[in-house]
PQR file with spaces between the fields and no chain letter, atoms N, CA, C, O and H, PARSE charges and radii, in Angstrom:
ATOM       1  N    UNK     1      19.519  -40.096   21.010 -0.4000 1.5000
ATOM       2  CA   UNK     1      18.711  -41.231   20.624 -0.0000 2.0000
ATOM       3  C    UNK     1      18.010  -40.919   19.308  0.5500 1.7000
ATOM       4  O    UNK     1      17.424  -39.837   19.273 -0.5500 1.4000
ATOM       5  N    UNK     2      17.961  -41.898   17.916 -0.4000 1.5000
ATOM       6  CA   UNK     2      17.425  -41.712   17.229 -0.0000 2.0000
ATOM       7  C    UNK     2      15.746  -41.196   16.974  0.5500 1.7000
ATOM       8  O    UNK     2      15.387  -40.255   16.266 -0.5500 1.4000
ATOM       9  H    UNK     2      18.437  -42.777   17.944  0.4000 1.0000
ATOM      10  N    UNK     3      14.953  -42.039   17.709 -0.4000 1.5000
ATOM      11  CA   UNK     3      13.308  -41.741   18.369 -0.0000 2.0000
ATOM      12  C    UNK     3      13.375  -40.311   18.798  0.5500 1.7000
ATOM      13  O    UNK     3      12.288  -39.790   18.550 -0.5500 1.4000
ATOM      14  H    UNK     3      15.245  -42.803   18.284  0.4000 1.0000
ATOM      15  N    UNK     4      14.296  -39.378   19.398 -0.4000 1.5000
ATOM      16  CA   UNK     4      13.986  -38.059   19.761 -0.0000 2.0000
ATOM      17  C    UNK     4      14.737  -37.312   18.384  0.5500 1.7000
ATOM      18  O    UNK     4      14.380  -36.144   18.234 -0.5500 1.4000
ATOM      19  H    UNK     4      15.179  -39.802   19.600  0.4000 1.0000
ATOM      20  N    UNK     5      15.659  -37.794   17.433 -0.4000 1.5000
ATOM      21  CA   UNK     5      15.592  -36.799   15.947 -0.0000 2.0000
ATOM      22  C    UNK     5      14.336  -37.155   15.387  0.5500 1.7000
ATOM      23  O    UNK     5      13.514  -36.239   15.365 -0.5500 1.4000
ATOM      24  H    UNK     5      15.948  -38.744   17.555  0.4000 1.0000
ATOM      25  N    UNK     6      13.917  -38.443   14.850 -0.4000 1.5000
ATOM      26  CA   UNK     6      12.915  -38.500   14.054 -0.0000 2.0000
ATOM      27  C    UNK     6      12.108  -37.442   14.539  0.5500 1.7000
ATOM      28  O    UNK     6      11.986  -36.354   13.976 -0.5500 1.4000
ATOM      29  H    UNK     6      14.585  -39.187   14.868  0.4000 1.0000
ATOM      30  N    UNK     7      11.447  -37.854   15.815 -0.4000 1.5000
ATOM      31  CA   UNK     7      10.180  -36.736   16.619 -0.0000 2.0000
ATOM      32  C    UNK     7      10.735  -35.352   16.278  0.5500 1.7000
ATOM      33  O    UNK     7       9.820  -34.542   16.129 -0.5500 1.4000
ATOM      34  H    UNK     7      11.546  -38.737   16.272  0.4000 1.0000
ATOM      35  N    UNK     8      12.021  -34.806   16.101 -0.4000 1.5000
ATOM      36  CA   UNK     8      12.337  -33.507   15.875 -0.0000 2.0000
ATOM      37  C    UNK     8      12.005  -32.813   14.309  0.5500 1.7000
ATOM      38  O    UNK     8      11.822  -31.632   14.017 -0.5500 1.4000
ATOM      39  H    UNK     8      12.765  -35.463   16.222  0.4000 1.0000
ATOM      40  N    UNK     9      12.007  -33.908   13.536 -0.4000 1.5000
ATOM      41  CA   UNK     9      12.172  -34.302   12.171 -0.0000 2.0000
ATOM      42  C    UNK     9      10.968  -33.102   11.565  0.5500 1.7000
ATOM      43  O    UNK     9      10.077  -32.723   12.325 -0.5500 1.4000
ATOM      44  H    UNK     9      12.155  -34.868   13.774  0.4000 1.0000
ATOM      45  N    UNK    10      11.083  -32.475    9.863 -0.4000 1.5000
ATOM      46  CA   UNK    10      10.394  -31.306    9.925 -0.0000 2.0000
ATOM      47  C    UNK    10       8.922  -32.070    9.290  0.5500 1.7000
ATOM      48  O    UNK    10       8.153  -31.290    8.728 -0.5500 1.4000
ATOM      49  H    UNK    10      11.807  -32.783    9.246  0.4000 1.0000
ATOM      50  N    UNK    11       8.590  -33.227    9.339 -0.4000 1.5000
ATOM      51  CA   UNK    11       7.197  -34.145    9.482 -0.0000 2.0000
ATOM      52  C    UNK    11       6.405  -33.817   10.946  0.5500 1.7000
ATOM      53  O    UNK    11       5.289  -33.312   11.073 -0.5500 1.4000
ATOM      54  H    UNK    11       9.215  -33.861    9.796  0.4000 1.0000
ATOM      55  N    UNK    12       7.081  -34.143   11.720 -0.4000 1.5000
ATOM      56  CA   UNK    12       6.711  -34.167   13.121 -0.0000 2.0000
ATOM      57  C    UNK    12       6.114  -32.375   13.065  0.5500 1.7000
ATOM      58  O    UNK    12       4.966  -31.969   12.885 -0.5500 1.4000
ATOM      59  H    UNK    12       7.987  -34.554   11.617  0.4000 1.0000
ATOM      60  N    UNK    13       7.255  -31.673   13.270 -0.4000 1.5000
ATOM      61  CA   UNK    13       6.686  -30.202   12.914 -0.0000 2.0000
ATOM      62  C    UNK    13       5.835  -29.520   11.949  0.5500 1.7000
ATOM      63  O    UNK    13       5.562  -28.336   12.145 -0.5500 1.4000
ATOM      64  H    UNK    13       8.187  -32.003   13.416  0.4000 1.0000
ATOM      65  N    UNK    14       5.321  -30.224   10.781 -0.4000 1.5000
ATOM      66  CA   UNK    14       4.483  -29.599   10.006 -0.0000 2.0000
ATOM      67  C    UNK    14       3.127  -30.327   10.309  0.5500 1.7000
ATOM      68  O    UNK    14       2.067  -29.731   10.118 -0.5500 1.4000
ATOM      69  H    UNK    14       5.543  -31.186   10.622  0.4000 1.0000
ATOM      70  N    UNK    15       3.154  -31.563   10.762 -0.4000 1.5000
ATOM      71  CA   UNK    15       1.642  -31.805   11.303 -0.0000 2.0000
ATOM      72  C    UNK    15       1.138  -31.791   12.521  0.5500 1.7000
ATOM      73  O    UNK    15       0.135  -32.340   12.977 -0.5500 1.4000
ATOM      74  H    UNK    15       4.015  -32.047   10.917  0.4000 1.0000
ATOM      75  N    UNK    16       2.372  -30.733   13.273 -0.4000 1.5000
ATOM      76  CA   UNK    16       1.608  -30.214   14.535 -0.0000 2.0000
ATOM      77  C    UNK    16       1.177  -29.260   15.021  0.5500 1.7000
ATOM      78  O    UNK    16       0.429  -29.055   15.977 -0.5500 1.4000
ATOM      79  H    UNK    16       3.187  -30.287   12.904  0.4000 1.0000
ATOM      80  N    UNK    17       2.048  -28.212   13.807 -0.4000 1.5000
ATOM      81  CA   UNK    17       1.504  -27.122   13.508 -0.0000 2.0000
ATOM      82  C    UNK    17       0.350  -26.386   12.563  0.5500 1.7000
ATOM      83  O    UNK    17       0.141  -26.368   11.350 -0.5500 1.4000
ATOM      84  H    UNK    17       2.656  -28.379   13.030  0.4000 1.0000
ATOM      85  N    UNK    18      -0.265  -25.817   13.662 -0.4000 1.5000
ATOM      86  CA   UNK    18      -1.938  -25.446   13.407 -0.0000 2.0000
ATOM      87  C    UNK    18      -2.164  -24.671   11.888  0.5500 1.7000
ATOM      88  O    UNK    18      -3.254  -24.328   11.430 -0.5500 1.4000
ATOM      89  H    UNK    18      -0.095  -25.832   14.647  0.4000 1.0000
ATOM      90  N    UNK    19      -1.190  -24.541   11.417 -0.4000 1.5000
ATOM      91  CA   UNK    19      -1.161  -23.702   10.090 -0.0000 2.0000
ATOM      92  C    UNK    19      -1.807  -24.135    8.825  0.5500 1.7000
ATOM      93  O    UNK    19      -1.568  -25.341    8.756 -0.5500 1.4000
ATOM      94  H    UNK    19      -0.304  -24.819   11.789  0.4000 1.0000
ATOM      95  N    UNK    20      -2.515  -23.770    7.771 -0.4000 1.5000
ATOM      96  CA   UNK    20      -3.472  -24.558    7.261 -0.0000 2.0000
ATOM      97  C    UNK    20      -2.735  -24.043    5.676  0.5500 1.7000
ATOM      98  O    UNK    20      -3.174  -24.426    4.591 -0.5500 1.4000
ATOM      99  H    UNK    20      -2.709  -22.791    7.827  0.4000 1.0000
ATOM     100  N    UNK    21      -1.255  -22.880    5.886 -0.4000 1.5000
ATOM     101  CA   UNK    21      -0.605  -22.579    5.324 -0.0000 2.0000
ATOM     102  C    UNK    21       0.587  -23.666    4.384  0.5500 1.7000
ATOM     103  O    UNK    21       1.207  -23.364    3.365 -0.5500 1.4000
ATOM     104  H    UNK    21      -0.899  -22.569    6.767  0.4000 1.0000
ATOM     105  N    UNK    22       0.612  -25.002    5.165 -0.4000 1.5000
ATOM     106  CA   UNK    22       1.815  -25.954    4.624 -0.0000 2.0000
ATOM     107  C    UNK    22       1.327  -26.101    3.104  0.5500 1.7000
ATOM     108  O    UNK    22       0.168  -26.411    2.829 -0.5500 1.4000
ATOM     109  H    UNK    22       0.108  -25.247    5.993  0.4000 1.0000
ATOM     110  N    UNK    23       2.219  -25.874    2.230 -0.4000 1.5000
ATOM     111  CA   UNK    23       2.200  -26.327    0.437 -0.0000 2.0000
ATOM     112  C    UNK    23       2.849  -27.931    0.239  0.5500 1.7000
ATOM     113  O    UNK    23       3.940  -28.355    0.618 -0.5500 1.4000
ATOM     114  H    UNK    23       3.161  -25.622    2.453  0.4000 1.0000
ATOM     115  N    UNK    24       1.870  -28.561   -0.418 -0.4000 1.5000
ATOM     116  CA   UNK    24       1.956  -30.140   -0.723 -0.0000 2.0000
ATOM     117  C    UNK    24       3.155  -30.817   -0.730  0.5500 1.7000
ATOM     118  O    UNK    24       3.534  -31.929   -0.362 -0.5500 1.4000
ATOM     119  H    UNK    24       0.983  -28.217   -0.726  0.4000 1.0000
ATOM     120  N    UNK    25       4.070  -29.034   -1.685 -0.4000 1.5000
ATOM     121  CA   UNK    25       5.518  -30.040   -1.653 -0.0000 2.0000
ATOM     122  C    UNK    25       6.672  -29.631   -0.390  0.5500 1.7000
ATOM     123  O    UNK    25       7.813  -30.089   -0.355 -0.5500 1.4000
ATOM     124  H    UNK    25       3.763  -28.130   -1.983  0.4000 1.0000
ATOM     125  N    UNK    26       6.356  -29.104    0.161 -0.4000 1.5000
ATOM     126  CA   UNK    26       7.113  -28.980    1.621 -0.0000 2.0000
ATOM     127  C    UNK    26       6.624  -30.096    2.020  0.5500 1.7000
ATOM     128  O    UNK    26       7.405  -31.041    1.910 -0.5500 1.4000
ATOM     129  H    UNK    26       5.428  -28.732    0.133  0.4000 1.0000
ATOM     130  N    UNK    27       5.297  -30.400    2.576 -0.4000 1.5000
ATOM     131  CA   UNK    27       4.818  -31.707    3.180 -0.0000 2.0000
ATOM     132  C    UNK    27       5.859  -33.131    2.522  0.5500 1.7000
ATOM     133  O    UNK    27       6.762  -33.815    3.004 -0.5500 1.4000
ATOM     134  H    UNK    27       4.662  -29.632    2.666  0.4000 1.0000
ATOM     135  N    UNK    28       5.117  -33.085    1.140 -0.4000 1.5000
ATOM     136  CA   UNK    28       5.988  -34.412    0.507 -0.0000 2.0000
ATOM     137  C    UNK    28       7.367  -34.120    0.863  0.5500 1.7000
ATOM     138  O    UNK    28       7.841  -35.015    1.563 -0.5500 1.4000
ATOM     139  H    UNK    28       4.383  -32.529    0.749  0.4000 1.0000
ATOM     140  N    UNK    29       8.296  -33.015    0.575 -0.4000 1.5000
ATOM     141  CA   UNK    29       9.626  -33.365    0.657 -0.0000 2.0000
ATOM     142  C    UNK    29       9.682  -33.826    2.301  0.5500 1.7000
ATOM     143  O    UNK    29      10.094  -34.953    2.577 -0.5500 1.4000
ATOM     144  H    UNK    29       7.911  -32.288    0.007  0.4000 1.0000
ATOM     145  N    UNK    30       9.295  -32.996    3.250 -0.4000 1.5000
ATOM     146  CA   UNK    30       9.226  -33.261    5.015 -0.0000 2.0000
ATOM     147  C    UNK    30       9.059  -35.133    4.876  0.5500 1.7000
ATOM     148  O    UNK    30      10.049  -35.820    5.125 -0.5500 1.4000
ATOM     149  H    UNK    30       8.961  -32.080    3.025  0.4000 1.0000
ATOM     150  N    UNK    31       7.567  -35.878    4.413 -0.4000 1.5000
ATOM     151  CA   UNK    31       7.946  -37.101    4.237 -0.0000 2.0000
ATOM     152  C    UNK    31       8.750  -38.059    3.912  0.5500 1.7000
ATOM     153  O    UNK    31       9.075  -39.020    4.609 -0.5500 1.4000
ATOM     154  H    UNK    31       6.762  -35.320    4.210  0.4000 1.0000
ATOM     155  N    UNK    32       9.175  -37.729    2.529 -0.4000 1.5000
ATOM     156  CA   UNK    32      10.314  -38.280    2.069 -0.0000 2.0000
ATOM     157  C    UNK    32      11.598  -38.077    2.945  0.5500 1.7000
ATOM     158  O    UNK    32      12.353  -39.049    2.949 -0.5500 1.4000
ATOM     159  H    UNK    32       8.911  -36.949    1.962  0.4000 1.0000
ATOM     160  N    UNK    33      11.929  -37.145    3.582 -0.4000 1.5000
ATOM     161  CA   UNK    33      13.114  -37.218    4.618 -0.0000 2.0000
ATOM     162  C    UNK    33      12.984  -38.331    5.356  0.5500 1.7000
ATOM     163  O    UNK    33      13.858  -39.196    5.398 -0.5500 1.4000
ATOM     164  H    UNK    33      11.315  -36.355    3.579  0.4000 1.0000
ATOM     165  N    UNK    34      11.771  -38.396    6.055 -0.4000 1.5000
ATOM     166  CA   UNK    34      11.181  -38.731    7.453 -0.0000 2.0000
ATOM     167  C    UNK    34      11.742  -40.539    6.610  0.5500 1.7000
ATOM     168  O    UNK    34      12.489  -41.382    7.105 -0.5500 1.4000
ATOM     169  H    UNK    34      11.061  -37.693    6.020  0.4000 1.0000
ATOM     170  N    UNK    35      11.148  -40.569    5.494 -0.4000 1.5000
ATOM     171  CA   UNK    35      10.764  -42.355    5.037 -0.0000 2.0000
ATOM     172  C    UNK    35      12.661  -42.853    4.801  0.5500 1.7000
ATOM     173  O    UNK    35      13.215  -43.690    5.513 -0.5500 1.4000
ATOM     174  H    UNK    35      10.541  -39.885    5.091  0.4000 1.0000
ATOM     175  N    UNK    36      13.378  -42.058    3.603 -0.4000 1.5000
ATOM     176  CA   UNK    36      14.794  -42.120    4.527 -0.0000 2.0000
ATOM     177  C    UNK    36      15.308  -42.779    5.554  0.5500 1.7000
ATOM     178  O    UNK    36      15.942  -43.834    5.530 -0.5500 1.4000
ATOM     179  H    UNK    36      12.928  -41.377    3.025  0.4000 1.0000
ATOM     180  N    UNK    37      14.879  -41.823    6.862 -0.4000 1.5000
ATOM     181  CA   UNK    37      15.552  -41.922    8.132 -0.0000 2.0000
ATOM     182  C    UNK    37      15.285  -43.461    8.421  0.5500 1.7000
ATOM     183  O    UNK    37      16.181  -44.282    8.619 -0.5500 1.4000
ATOM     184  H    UNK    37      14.364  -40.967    6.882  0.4000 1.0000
ATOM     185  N    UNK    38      13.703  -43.779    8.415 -0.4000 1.5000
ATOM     186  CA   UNK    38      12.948  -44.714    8.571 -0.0000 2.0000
ATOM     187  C    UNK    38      13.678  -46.236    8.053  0.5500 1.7000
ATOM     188  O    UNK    38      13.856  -47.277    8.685 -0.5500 1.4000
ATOM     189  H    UNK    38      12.975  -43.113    8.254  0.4000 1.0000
ATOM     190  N    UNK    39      14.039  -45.831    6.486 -0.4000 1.5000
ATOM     191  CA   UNK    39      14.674  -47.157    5.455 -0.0000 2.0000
ATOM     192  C    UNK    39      16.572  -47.056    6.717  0.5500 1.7000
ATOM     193  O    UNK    39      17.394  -47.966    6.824 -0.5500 1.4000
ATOM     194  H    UNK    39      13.894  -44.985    5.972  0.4000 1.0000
ATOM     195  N    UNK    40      16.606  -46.291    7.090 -0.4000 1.5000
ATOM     196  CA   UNK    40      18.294  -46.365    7.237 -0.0000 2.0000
ATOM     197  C    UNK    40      17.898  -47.160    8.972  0.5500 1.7000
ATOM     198  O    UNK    40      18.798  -47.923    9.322 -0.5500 1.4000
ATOM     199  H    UNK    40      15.938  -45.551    7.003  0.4000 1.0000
ATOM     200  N    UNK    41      17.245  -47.096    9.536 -0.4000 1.5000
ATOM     201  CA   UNK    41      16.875  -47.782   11.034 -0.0000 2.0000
ATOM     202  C    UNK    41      16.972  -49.321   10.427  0.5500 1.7000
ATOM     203  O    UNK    41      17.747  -50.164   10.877 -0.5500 1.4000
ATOM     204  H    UNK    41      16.514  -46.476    9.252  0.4000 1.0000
ATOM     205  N    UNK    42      16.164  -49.517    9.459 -0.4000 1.5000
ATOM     206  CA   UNK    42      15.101  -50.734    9.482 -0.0000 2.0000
ATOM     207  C    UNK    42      16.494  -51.477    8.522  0.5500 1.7000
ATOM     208  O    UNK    42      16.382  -52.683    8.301 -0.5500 1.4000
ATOM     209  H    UNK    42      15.534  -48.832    9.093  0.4000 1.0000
ATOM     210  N    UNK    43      17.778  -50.746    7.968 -0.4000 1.5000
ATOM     211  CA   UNK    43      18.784  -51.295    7.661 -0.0000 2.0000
ATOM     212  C    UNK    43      19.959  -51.842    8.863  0.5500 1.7000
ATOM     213  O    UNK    43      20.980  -52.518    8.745 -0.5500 1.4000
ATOM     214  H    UNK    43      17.869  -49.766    8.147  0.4000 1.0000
ATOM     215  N    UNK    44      19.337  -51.253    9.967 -0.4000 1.5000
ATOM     216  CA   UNK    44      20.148  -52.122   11.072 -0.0000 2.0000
ATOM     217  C    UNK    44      20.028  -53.595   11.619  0.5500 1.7000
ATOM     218  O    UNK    44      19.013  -54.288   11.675 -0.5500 1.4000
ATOM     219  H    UNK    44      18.507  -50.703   10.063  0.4000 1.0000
ATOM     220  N    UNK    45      21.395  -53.925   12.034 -0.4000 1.5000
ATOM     221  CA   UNK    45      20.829  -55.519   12.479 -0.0000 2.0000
ATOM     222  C    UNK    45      20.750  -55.995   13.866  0.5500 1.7000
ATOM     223  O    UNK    45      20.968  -57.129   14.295 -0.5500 1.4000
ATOM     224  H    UNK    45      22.220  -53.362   11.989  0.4000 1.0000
ATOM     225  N    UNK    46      20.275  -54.545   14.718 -0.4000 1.5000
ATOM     226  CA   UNK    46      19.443  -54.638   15.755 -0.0000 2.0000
ATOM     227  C    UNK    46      18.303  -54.375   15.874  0.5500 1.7000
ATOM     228  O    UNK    46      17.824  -53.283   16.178 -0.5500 1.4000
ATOM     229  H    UNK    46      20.099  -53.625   14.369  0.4000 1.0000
ATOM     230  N    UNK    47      17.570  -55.710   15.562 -0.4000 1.5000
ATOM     231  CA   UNK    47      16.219  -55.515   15.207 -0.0000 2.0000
ATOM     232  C    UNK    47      15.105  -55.053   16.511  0.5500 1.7000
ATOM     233  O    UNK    47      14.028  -54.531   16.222 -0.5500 1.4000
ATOM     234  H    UNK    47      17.960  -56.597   15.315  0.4000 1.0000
ATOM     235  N    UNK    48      15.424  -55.258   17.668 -0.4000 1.5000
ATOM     236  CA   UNK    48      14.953  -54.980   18.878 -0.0000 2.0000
ATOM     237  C    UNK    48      14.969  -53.350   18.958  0.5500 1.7000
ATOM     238  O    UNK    48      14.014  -52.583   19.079 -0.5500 1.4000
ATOM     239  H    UNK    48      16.298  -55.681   17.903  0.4000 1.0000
ATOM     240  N    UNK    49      16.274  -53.088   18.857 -0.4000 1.5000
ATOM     241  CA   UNK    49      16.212  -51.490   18.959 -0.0000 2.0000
ATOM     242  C    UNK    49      15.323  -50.952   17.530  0.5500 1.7000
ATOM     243  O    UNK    49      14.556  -50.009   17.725 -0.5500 1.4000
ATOM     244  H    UNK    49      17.050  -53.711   18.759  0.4000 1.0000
ATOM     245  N    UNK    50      15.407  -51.538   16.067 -0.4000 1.5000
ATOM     246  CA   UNK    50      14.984  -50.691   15.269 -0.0000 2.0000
ATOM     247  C    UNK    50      13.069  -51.402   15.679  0.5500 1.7000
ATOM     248  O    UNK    50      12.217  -50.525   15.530 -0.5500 1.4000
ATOM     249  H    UNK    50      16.030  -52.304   15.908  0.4000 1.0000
ATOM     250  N    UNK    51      12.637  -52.483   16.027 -0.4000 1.5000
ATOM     251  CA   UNK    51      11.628  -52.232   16.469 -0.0000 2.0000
ATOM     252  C    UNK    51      11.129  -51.496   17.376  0.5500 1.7000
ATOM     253  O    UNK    51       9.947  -51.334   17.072 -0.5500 1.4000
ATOM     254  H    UNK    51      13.329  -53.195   16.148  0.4000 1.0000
ATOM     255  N    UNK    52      11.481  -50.693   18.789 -0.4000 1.5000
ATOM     256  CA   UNK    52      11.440  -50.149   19.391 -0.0000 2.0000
ATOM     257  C    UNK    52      11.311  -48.515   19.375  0.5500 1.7000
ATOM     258  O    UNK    52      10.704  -47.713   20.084 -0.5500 1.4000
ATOM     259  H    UNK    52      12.441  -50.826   19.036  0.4000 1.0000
ATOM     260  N    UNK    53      12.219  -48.392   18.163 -0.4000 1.5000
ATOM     261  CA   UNK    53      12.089  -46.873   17.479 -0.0000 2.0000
ATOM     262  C    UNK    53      11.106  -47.014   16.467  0.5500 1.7000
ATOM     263  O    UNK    53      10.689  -45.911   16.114 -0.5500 1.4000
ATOM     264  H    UNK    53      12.712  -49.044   17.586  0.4000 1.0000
ATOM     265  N    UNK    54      10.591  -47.950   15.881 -0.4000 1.5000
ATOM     266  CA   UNK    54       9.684  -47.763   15.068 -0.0000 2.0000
ATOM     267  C    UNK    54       8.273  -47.651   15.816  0.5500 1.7000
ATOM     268  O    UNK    54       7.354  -46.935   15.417 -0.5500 1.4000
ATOM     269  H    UNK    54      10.930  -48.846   16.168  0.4000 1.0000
ATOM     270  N    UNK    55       8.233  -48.410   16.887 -0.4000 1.5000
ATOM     271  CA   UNK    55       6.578  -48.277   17.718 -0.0000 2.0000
ATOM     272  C    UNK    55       6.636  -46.878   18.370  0.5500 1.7000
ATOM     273  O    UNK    55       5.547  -46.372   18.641 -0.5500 1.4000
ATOM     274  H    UNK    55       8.980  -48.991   17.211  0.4000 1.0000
ATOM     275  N    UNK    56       8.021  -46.018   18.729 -0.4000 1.5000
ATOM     276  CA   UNK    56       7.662  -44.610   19.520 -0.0000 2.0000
ATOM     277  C    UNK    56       7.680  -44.784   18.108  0.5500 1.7000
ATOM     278  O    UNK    56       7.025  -45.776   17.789 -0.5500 1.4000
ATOM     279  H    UNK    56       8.906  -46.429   18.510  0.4000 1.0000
ATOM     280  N    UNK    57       8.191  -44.183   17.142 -0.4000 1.5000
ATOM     281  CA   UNK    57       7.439  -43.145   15.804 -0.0000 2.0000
ATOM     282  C    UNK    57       5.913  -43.060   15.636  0.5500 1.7000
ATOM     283  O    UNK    57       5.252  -42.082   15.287 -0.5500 1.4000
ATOM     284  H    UNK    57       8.723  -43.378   17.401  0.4000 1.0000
ATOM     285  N    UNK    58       5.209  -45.155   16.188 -0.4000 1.5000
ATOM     286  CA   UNK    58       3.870  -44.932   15.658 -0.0000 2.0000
ATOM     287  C    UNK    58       3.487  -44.183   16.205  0.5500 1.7000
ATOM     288  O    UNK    58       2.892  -43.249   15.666 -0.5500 1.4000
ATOM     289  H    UNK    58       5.746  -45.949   16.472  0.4000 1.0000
ATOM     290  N    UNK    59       3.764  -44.318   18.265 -0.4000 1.5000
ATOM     291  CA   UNK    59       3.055  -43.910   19.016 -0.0000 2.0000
ATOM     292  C    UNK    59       2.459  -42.436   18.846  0.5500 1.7000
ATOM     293  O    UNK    59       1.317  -42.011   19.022 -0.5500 1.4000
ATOM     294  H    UNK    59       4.247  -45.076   18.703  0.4000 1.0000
ATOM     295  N    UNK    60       3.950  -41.643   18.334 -0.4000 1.5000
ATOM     296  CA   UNK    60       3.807  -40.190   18.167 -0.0000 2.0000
ATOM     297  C    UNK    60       2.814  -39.926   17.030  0.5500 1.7000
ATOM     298  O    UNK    60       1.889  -39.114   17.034 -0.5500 1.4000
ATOM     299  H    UNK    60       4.878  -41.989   18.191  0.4000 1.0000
ATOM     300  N    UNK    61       3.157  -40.709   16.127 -0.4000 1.5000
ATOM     301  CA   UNK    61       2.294  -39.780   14.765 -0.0000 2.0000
ATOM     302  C    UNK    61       0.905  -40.206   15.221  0.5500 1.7000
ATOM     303  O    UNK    61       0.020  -39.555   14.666 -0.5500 1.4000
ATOM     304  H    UNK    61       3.908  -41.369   16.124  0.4000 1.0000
ATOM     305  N    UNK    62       0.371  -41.349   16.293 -0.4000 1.5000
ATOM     306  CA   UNK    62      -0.823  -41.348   16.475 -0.0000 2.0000
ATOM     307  C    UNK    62      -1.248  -40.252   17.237  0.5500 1.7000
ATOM     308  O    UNK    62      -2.399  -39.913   16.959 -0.5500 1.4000
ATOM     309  H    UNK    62       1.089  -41.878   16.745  0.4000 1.0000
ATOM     310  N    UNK    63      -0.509  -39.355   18.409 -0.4000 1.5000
ATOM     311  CA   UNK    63      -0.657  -38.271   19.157 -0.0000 2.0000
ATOM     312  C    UNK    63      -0.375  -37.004   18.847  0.5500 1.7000
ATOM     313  O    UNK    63      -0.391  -36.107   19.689 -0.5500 1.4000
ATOM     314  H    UNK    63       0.425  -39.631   18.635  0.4000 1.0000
ATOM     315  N    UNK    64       0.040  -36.744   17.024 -0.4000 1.5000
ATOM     316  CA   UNK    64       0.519  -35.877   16.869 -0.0000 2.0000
ATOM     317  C    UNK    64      -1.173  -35.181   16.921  0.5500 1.7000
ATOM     318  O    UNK    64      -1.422  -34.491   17.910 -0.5500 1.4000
ATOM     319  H    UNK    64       0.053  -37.473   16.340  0.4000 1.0000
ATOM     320  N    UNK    65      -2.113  -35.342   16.036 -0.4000 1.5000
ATOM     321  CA   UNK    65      -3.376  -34.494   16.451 -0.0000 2.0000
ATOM     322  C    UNK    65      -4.429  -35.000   17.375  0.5500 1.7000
ATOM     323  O    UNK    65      -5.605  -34.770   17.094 -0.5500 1.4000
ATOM     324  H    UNK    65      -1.911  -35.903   15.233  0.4000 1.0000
ATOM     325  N    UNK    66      -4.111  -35.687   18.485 -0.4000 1.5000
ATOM     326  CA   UNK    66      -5.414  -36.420   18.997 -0.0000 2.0000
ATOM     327  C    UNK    66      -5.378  -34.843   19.875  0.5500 1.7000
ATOM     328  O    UNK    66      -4.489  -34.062   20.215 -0.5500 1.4000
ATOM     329  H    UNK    66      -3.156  -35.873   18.713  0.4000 1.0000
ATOM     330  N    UNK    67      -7.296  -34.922   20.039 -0.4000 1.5000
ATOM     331  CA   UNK    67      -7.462  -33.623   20.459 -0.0000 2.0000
ATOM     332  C    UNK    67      -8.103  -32.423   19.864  0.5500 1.7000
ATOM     333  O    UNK    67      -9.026  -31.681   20.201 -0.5500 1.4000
ATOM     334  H    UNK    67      -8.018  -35.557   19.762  0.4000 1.0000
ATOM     335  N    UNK    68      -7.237  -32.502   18.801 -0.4000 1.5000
ATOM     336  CA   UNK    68      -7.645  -31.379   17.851 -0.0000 2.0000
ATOM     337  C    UNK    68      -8.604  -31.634   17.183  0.5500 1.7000
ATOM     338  O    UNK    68      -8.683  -32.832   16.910 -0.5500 1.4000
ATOM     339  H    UNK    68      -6.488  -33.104   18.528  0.4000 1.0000
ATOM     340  N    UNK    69      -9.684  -30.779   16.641 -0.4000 1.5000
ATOM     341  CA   UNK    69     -10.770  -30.780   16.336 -0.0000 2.0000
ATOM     342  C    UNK    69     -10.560  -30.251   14.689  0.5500 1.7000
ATOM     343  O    UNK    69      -9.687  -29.392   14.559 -0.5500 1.4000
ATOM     344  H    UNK    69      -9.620  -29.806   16.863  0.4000 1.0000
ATOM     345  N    UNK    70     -11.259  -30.673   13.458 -0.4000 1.5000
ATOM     346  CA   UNK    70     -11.136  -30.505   12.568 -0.0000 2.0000
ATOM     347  C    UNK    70     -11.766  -29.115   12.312  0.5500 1.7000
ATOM     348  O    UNK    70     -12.626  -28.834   13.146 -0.5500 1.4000
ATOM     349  H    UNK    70     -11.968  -31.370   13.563  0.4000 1.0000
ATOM     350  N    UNK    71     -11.538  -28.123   11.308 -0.4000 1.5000
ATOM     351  CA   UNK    71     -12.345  -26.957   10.993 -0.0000 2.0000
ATOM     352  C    UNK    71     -12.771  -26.893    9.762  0.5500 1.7000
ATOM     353  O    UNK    71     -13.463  -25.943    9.396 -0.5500 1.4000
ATOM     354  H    UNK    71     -10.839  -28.351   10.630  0.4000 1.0000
C-alpha cells in the first residue's frame, strides 16, 4: 500500500528521530522526495483512494512528535 511507503519514506524517519544532528539539506532533499511521491498520488484518477492516502499522511505527520517535549 502506498500510505505504508510514504510513512516509510526518509521524512517520516528524520522527524522522528530524536537526533538534533539532521543538516538542512538532508531534511530538504528527505522533503522534496516525500512532495514527489505526494504530486504522483494526487496525479491519479482515483480520487477516493488518493484522498484517503493523503488524510493517513496528515494523520501521521500530526503524530509524528505529539508527546515529545521540546528542549
Amino acid at each position: 500500500m502506498i500510505a505504508s511507503i510514504l510513512k516509510s519514506m526518509r521524512l517520516f524517519v528524520l522527524l522522528n528521530e530524536p537526533s538534533q544532528e539532521i543538516s538542512v539539506n538532508e531534511m530538504e532533499n528527505a522533503y522534496l522526495d516525500f512532495v514527489e511521491q505526494i504530486k504522483l498520488i494526487n496525479a491519479s484518477k482515483d480520487y477516493s483512494y488518493a484522498f484517503r492516502t493523503l488524510n493517513f499522511v496528515r494523520i501521521e505527520l500530526s503524530n509524528t512528535n505529539r508527546g515529545k517535549k521540546c528542549t
